[in-house]
C-alpha positions in Angstrom: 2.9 25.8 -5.8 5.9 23.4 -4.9 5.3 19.3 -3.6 7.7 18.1 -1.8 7.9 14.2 -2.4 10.0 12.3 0.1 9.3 8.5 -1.0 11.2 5.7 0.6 10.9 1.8 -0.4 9.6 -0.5 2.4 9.8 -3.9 0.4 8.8 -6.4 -2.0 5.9 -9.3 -1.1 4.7 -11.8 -2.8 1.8 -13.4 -1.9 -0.1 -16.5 -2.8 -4.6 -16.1 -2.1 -5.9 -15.4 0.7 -2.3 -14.7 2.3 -2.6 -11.5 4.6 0.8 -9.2 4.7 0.7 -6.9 7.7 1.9 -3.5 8.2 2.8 -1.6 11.4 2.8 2.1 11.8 3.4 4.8 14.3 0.9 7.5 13.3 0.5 10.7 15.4 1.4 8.6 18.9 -0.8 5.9 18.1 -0.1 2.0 16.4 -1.9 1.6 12.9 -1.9 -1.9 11.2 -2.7 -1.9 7.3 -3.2 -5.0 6.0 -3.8 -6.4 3.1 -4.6 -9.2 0.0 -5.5 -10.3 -2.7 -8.8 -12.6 -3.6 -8.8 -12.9 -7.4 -6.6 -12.7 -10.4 -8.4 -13.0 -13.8 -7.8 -11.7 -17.1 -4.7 -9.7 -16.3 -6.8 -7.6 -13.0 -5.5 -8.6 -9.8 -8.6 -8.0 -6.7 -6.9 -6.3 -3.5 -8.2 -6.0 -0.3 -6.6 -3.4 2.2 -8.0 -2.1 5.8 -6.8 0.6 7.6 -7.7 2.3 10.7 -10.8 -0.1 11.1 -11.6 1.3 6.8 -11.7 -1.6 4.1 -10.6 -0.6 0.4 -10.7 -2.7 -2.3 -8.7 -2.2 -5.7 -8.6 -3.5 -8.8 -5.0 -4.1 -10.2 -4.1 -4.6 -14.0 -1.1 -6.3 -15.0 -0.5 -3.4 -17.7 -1.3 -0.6 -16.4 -2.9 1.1 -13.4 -1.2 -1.3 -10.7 -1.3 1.0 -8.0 -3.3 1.4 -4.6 -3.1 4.3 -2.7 -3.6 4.2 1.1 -3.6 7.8 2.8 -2.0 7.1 6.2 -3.0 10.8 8.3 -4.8 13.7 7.3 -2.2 15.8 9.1 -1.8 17.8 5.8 -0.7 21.7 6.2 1.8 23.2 3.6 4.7 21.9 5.3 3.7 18.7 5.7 1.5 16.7 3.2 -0.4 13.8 3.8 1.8 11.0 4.2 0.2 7.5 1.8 1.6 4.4 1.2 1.1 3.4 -2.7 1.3 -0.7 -3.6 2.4 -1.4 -6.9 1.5 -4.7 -8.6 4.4 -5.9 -10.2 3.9 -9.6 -11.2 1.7 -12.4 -11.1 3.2 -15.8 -11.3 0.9 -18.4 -12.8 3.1 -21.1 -11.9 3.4 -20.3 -8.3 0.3 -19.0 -8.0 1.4 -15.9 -6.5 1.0 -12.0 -6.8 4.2 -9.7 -6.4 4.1 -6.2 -4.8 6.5 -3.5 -4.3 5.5 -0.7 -1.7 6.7 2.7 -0.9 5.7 5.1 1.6 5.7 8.7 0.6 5.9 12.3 2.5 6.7 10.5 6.0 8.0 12.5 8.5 8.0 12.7 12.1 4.1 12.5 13.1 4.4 9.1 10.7 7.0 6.0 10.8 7.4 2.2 10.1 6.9 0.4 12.7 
């Protein structure tokens, strides 16, 4: 069996507690908002809070490994098409500022799926 992977890089955030970031999409002829923070950072694990299409997930982030959330964006799935997800990476927290970095990419978009 063969995966097609199409990723492309939407940005780089970072935000301080309590800051929401805000993501628009076009999904299947309908606006979806994602949003998203973060409510704790102790001991290297970073707390995330995302909601999307009225769903809440929360994630536990580590500095050194398993920094990644993964938000499925449409269950449009057939096997020329797979699910398009957005993934978060954690990429920093900056004790100084007080502020958690985040790179995100959206993967397998296509034309049932855009940015917004």
């Amino acid at each position: 069996m063969i995966f097609i992977c199409n990723a492309e890089f939407l940005g780089e955030v970072s935000l301080k507690k309590d800051e929401i970031k805000s993501i628009d999409f076009f999904v299947e002829n309908s606006r979806k908002t994602l949003t998203f923070r973060w409510t704790l950072y102790k001991d290297k694990v970073l707390t995330t809070h995302f909601k999307y299409d009225g769903i809440p997930y929360q994630f536990s982030l580590y500095k050194d490994n398993s920094n990644s959330a993964k938000i499925i964006l449409s269950n449009i799935n057939n096997v020329n098409n797979p699910n398009p997800y957005i993934i978060f990476y954690f990429v920093n927290y900056d004790d100084d500022l007080k502020e958690a970095k985040f790179r995100y990419y959206f993967f397998n978009f296509n034309s049932s799926v855009g940015v917004i």
